[in-house]
C-alpha positions, 0 to 999 in steps of 0.5 A: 849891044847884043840882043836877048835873042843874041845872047841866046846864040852865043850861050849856045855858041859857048855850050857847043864849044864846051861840048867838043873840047870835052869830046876832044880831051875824052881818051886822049892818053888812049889813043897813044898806042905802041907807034907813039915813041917812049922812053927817056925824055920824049916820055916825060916831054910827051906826059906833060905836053898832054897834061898840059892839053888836058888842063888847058882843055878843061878849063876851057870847058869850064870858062865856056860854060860860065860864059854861056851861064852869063849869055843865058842871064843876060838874056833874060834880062833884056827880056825881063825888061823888053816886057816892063817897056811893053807894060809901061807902053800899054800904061802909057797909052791908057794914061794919054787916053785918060788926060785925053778923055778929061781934056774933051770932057770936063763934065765927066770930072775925070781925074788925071793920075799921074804920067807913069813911070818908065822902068829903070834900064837895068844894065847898059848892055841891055838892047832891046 
């Protein structure tokens, strides 16, 4: 499973790829000069094949940049929780300090809270 610094990568990935099919679309009937044969048919065919293009390339664009919305979001989630999972490690180690601590001095009449929690993996696509 990808990791935050993976879905970092791919969200620029998408971004890049959204970038030059807009580039690639930009001034597209422009560049169709007097050396581009017109009339009859070959006109119409040649109009609805870059209609066509011009549709296929935007949505391009669009489910790349949704795509890199999603990357964005899921990497901060497997950062979100990389830092409950160091939170809950520090809490653990002064929870063991503690049981450890009343264990070898009884006197001092420590109380042992208890164990603390581990936070809830959110998504099963999250790898820390």
């Amino acid at each position: 499973m990808p990791t935050a610094h993976e879905f970092d990568q791919a969200a620029r990935a998408f971004e890049r790829a959204a970038d030059t099919a807009e580039a690639l679309l930009r001034g597209t009937r422009d560049r169709l000069g007097p050396e581009v044969l017109r009339g009859g048919s070959l006109t119409l065919i040649t109009t609805l094949t870059i209609d066509t293009a011009e549709r296929m390339g935007a949505q391009l664009t669009i489910d790349c940049r949704a795509h890199a919305t999603t990357c964005r979001e899921r990497a901060k989630a497997c950062r979100l929780y990389a830092a409950q999972l160091a939170d809950h490690r520090r809490a653990e180690q002064d929870w063991s300090r503690t049981v450890n601590l009343a264990a070898n001095a009884p006197e001092l009449g420590l109380t042992i809270p208890p164990r603390p929690r581990p936070p809830r993996r959110p998504h099963s696509w999250i790898e820390i």
